[in-house]
C-alpha positions as CSV (number, residue, x, y, z in Angstrom):
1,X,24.9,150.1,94.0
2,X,28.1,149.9,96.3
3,X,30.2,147.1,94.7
4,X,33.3,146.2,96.8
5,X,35.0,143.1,96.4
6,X,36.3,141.3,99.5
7,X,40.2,142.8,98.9
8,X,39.0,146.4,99.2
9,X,37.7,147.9,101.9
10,X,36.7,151.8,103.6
11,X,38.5,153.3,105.9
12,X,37.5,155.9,108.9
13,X,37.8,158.9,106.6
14,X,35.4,157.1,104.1
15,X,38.1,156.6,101.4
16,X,38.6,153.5,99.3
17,X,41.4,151.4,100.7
18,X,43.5,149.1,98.2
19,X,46.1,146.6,100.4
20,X,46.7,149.2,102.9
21,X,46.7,152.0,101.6
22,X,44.4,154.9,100.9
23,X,43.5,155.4,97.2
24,X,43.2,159.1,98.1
25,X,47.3,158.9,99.6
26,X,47.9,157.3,96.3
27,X,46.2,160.0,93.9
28,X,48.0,162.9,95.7
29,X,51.6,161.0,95.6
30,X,51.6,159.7,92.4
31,X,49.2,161.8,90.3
32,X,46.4,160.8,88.1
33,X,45.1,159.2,85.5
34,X,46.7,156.6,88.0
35,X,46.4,152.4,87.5
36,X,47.0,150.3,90.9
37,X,47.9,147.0,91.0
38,X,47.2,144.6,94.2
39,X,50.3,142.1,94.5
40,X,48.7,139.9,97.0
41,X,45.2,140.0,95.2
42,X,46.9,138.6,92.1
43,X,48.8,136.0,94.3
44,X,45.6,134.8,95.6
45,X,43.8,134.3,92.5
46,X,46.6,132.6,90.9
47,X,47.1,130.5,93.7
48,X,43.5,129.4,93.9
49,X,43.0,128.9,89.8
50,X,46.2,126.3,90.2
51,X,45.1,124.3,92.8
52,X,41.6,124.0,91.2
53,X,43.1,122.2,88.3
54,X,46.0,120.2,90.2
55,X,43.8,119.1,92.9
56,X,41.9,116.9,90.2
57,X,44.0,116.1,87.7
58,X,48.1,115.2,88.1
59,X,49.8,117.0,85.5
60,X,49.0,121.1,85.1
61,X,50.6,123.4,83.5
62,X,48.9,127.1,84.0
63,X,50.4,129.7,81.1
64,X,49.5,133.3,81.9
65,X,48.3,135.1,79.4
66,X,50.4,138.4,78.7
67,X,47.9,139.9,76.3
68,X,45.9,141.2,79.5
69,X,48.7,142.5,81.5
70,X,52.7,142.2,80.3
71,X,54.0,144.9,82.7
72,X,57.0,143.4,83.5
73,X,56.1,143.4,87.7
74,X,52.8,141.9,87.1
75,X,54.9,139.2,84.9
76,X,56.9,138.5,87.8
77,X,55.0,138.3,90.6
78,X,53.2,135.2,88.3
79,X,56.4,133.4,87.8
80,X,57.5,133.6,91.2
81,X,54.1,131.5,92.3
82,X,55.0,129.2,89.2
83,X,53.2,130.3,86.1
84,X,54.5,129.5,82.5
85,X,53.4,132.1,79.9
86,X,51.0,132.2,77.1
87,X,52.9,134.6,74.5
88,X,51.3,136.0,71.4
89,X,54.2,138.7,70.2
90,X,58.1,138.2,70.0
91,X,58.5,141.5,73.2
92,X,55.6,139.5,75.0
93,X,58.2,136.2,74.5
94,X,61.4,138.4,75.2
95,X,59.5,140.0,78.7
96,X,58.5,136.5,79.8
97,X,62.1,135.2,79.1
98,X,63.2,138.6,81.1
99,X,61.0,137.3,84.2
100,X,62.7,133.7,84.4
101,X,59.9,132.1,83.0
102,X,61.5,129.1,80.7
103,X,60.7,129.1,77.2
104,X,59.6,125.1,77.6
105,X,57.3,126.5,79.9
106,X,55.3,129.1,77.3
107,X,53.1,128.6,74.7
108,X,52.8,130.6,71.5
109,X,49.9,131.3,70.2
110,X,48.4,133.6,67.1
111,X,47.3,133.8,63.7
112,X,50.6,135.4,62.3
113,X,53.7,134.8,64.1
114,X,56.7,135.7,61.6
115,X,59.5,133.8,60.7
116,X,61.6,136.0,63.2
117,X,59.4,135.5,66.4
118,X,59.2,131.6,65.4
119,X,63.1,131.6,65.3
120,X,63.2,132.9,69.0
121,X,59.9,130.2,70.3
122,X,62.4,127.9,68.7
123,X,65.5,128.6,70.1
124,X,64.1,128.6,73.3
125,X,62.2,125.2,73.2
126,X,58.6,127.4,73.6
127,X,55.2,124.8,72.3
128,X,54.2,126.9,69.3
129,X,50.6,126.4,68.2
130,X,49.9,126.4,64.6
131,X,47.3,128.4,63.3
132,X,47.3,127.6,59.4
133,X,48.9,124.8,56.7
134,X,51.5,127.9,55.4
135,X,52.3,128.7,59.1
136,X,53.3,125.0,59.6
137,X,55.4,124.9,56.4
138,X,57.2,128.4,57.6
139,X,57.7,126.3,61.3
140,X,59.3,123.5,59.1
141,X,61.5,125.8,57.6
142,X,63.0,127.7,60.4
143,X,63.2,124.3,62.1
144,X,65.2,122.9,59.6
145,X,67.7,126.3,58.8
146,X,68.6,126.0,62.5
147,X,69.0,122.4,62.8
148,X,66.5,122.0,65.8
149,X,62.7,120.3,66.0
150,X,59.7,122.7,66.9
151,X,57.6,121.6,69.7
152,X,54.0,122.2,68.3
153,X,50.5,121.5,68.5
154,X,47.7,122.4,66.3
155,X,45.5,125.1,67.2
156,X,41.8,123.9,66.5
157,X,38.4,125.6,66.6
158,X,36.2,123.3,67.6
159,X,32.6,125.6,67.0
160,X,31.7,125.8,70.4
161,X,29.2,128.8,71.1
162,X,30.2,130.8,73.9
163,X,28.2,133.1,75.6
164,X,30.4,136.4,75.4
165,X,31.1,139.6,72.7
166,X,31.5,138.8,69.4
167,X,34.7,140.7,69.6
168,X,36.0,138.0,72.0
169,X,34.1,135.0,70.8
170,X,36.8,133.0,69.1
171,X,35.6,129.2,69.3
172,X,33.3,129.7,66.5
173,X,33.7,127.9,63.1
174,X,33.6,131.8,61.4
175,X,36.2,132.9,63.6
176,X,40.3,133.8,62.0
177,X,42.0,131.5,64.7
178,X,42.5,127.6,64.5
179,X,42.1,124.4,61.9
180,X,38.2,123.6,61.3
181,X,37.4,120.8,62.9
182,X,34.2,119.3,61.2
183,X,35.7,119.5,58.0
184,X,38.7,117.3,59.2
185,X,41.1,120.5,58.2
186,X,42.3,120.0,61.9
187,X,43.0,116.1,61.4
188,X,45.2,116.9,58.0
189,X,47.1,118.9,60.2
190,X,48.1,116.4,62.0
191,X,48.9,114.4,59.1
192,X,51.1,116.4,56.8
193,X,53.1,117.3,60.3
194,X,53.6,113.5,61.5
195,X,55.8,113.6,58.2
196,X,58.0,116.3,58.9
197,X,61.3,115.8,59.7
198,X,62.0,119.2,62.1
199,X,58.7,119.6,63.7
200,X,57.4,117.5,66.9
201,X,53.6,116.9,67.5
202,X,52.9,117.4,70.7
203,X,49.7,119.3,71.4
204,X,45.9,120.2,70.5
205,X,45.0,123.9,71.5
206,X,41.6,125.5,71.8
207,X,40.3,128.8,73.1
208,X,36.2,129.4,72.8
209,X,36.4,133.1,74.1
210,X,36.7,135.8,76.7
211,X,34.8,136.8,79.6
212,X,32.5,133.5,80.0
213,X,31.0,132.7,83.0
214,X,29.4,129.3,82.4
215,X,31.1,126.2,83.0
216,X,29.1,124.4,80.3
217,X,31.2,125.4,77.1
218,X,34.3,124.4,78.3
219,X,33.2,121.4,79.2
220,X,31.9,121.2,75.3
221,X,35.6,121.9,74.6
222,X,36.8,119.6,76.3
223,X,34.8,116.5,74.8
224,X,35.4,118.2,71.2
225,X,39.0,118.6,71.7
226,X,39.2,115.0,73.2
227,X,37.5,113.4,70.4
228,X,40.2,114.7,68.1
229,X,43.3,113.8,70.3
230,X,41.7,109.8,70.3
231,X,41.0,110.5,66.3
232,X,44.8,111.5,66.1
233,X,46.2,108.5,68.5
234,X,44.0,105.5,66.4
235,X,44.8,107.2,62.6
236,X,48.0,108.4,63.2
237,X,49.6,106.5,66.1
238,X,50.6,110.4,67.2
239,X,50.2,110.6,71.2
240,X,48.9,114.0,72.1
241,X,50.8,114.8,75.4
242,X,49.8,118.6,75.7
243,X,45.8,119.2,75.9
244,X,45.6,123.2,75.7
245,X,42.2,124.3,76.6
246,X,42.6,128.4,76.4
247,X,41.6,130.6,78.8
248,X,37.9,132.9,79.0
249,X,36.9,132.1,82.9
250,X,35.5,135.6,83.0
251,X,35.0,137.7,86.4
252,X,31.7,139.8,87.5
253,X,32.3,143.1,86.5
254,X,28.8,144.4,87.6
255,X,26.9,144.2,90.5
256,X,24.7,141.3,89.4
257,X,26.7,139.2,87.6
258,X,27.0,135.4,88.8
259,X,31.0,134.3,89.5
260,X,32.0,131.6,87.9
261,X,34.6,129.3,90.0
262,X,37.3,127.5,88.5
263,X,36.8,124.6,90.4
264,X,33.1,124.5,88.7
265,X,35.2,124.5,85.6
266,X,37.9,122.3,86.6
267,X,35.3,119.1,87.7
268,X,33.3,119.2,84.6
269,X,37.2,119.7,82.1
270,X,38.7,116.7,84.2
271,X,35.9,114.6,84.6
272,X,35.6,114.9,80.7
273,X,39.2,114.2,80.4
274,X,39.7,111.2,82.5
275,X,36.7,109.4,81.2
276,X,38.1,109.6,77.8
277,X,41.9,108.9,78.7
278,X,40.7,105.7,80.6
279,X,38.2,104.3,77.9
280,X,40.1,104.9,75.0
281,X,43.8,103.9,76.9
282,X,45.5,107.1,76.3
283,X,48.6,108.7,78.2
284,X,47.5,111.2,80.7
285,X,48.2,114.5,79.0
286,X,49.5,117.2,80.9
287,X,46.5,120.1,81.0
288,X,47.3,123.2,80.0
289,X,45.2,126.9,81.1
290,X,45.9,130.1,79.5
291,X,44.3,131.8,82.1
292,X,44.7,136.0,81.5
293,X,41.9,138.3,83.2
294,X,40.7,135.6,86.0
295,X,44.2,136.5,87.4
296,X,44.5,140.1,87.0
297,X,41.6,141.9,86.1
298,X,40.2,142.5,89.5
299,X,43.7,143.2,90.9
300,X,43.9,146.5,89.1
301,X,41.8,150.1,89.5
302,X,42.2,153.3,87.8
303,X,41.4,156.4,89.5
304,X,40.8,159.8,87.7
305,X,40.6,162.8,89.1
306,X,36.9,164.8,88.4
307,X,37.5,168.0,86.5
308,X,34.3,169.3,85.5
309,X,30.1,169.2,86.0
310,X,27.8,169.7,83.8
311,X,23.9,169.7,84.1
312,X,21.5,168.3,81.6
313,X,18.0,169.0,82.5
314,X,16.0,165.8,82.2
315,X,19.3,163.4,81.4
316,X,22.3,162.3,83.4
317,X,24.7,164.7,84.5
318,X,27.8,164.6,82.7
319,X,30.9,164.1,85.0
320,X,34.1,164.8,82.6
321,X,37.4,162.8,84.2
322,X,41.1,163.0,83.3
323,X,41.3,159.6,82.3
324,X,38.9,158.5,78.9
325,X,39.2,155.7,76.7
326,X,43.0,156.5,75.7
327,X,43.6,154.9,79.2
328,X,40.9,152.6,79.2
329,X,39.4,152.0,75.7
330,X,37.0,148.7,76.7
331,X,33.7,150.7,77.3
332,X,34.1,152.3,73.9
333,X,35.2,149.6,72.0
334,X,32.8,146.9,73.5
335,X,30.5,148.7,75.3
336,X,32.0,147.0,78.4
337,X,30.8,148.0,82.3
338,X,33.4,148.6,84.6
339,X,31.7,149.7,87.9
340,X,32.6,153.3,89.3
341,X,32.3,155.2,92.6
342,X,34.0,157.8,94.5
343,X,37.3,156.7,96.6
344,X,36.8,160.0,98.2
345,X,33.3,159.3,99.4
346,X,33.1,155.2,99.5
347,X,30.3,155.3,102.3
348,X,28.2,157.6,101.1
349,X,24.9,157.2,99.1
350,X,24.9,157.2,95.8
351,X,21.9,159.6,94.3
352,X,23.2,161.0,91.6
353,X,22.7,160.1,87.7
354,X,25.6,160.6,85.3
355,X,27.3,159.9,82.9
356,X,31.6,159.8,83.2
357,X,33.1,161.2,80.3
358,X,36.9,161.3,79.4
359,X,38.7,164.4,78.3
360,X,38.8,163.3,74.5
361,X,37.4,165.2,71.5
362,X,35.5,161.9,70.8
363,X,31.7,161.0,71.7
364,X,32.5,157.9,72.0
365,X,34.8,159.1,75.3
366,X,33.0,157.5,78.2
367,X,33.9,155.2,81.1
368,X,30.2,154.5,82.4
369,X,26.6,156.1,81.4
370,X,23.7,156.3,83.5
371,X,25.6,155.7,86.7
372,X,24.3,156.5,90.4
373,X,26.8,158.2,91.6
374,X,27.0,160.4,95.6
375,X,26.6,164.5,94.8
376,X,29.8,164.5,92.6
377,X,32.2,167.8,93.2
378,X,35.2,169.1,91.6
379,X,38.5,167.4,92.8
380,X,36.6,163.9,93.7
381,X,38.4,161.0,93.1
382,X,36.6,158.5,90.9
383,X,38.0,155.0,90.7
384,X,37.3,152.4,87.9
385,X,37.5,148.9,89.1
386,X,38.5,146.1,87.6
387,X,40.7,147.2,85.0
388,X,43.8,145.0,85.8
389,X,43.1,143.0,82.6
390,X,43.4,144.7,78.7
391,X,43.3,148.1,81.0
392,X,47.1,149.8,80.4
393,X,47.8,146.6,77.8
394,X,45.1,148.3,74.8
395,X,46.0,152.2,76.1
396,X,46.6,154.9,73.5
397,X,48.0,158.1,73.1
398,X,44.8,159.4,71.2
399,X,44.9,163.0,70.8
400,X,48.2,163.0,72.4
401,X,47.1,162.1,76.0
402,X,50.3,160.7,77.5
403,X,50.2,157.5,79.2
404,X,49.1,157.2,82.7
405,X,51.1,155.8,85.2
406,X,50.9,152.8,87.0
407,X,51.6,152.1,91.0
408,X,52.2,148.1,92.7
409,X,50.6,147.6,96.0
410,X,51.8,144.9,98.5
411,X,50.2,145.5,101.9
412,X,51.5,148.8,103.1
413,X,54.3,149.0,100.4
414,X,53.8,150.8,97.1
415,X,56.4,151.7,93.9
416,X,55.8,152.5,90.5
417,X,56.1,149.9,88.1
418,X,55.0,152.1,85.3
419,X,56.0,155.3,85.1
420,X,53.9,158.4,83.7
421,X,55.0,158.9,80.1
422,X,56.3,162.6,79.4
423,X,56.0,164.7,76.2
424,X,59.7,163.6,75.6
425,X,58.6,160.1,75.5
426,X,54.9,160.9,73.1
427,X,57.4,162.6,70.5
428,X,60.8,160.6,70.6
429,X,60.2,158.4,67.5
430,X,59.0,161.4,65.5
431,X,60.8,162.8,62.9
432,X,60.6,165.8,60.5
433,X,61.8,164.9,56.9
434,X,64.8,167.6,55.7
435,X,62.5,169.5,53.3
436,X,60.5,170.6,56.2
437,X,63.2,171.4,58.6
C-alpha cells in the first residue's frame, strides 16, 4: 500500500519528491546510504504541538528531546521557533547550549547523570530531574562545592500502563527511571530535599513511554502526577511550579495506524490540570513537554540504493540494500515497521513480495519483511520513511560500515549537515599497543 504523507509528493518522472526536490537528484549528488531531513516539515510540527498546549493552558514550556535527533541543524532549526531542550548526556547539554538554547530553558533527565555533567546543568541554571535518593545527595554536593542552588524536580513513575514496546514503556512501577509513587518513595523525596540547603524544589517529572497513540494515559498521568504535587503543597508547604509530563505522542508509521493529535492530548492534560489547580487553590504551574519523535521522526527518510535480487521459490524475494540496521537499527532491535517503496518508481504498483535486507553478516539485518514492493531492479532507489527520530541518533559502525551521510532540505535548498564518515574517521581513535607495532 502506497503511504505518502501530505509533505511528500510525485513528480512527472514518478520519483519521490521531498521539499522540492527529487529524492533521485539527491541520491546521485550526495550518495547513499543517504538520511534527508525536511526543515519546513519539522517547523510545522513543532509549530502545531506548541500551540496545542498554549492555546489551553497560559504557561508552556516545550523541551525537545535530543535523544531522537541531536544533529546540531536539526537542534537549531527547533530553537529558532522557540524550543527549550530535554538533555539526557553532558555533549547533548553542550550541543543545546551550542544552538542558543538557555540552560534555564532545558531539562535534564536520566537515571545516571555524573557528578561532572551535574556540574555543567548547574552552572548553567538547567532544572535537573532526580532519578534516585544517592543522585539527590551527589546534586547537594556539587551544589554546595560551587556555592550555587540546583533547580530540581523529582522524577516519579507513577505506574501508568501504556500501550507501546516494552523497550520504551517506562511509566511502569518495574521500570529503572523515577521515585515509586504508591509506596510514598516519591513523597520522601520531596521531603529530605525541602531540607537541603543548595537544592531548589521546583518540579514533578513523569514520562509513561514512547510511541503511544492514545490520549487516555496521559491523561492518567496527568491526574497521578497532580495528586502528588497537591500531596507535596498540603504536607510540605513546597509549591510545585514546573509540572513535567514527558513526551511519547507517537506518529503512524504504517498504513493503518490511527494519528494521534496533540490537541486530543492537550484537552484531556489541561482539563485535568486546571480542575485540580482551581479546587485545591494551587499556583498555575508552568507545563512542561518533552516532546522528541512527534517533531522529527516523519521529517527524516533514508534512501538506499538496491544492490542485489535474489529469488526464493515459495517465500519473499530478498532485496539486499546498502543501508541495514548499522544505519537504521529500530527494525532489528524492536521489530519496528518503517514503511518502504521505491523513490524511483513512486506511482507504480506494487506486486512484488520481499523482504529488504541490509549488507550485514547478521540475520537479524533487515529494514522490512514481507513487503509489496513494484518489480524491484538493480540500481532502484528504495526509501525508508520515517526515520527522522532514533534513525542516525542509535547508528553503528557494525562490521565497519561507515556512517551514512545526512542532507537538510528547505524548499528547493539542500546542504549536508552530516557528512559521510571516511575510513579515516572509523579508525582515528584506534591504536596499536608498542609490542605489536
Amino acid at each position: 500500500m502506497l503511504m505518502l504523507k501530505p509533505h511528500f509528493k510525485a513528480n512527472a518522472q514518478g520519483h519521490l519528491v521531498i521539499g522540492k526536490i527529487d529524492a533521485v537528484e539527491l541520491a546521485e549528488r550526495f550518495g547513499t546510504p543517504l538520511y534527508v531531513m525536511d526543515e519546513q516539515r519539522v517547523r510545522e510540527k513543532y509549530c502545531r504541538f506548541h500551540k496545542a498546549f498554549a492555546d489551553l493552558w497560559p504557561n508552556v514550556l516545550i523541551c525537545y528531546a535530543l535523544k531522537a535527533n541531536s544533529n546540531q541543524a536539526v537542534v537549531k532549526i527547533l530553537q529558532s521557533e522557540g524550543t527549550g531542550a530535554d538533555v539526557s548526556s553532558e555533549n547533548e547539554l553542550k550541543i543545546a547550549l551550542r544552538a542558543g538554547i538557555p540552560g534555564n530553558q532545558m531539562i535534564f533527565n536520566g537515571n545516571y547523570k555524573t557528578p561532572h555533567e551535574l556540574e555543567l546543568a548547574i552552572t548553567n541554571e538547567v532544572l535537573i530531574n532526580i532519578d534516585s535518593f544517592q543522585e539527590l545527595e551527589v546534586v547537594g554536593k556539587v551544589a554546595s562545592r560551587l556555592g550555587k542552588r540546583a533547580r530540581v524536580g523529582f522524577r516519579v513513575n507513577p505506574d501508568v500502563k501504556a500501550s507501546t514496546h516494552p523497550y520504551i514503556a517506562t511509566g511502569l512501577r518495574e521500570s529503572k527511571f523515577g521515585f515509586d509513587v504508591a509506596s510514598r518513595q516519591a513523597f520522601e523525596g520531596y521531603k529530605l530535599a525541602a531540607r537541603m540547603k543548595n537544592v531548589e524544589v521546583v518540579g514533578i517529572h513523569a514520562h509513561i513511554g514512547s510511541q503511544i497513540l492514545d490520549a487516555a494515559p496521559f491523561e492518567e498521568e496527568a491526574e497521578k502526577l497532580m495528586a502528588l504535587v497537591t500531596t507535596v503543597k498540603e504536607k510540605l508547604g513546597i509549591s510545585i511550579s514546573f509540572v513535567d509530563l514527558g513526551g511519547g505522542i507517537g506518529i503512524p508509521y504504517k498504513p493503518d495506524d490511527s494519528e494521534l493529535q496533540p490537541e486530543q492530548v492537550a484537552k484531556r492534560v489541561v482539563r485535568t490540570i486546571k480542575r485540580v489547580v482551581e479546587k485545591k487553590g494551587l499556583v498555575k504551574p508552568t507545563l512542561v513537554l518533552e516532546p522528541g519523535r512527534y517533531l522529527v521522526a516523519d521529517a527524516g527518510v533514508l534512501l538506499a540504493r538496491v544492490g542485489y535480487i535474489k529469488k526464493r521459490q515459495g517465500m519473499p524475494t530478498w532485496v539486499a540494500v546498502d543501508a541495514g540496521m548499522n544505519a537504521l537499527i529500530r527494525p532489528a532491535l524492536y521489530g519496528a515497521y518503517h514503511h518502504i517503496e521505491l523513490a524511483n518508481k513512486i506511482r507504480k504498483k506494487n506486486e512484488m513480495l520481499v523482504n529488504v535486507a541490509g549488507p550485514l553478516c547478521e540475520s537479524g539485518d533487515f529494514l522490512g519483511k514481507k513487503r509489496k514492493l513494484p518489480k524491484v531492479e538493480q540500481g532502484d532507489l528504495a526509501v525508508i520513511f520515517d526515520v527522522g527520530a532514533y534513525g542516525l541518533a542509535m547508528s553503528s559502525q557494525h562490521t565497519a560500515q561507515l556512517g551514512p551521510a545526512m542532507v537538510l532540505v528547505n524548499g528547493s535548498k539542500v546542504e549536508i549537515v552530516r557528512r559521510r564518515e571516511s575510513f579515516e574517521d572509523l579508525t582515528r581513535l584506534d591504536q596499536i599497543p608498542r609490542w605489536l607495532r
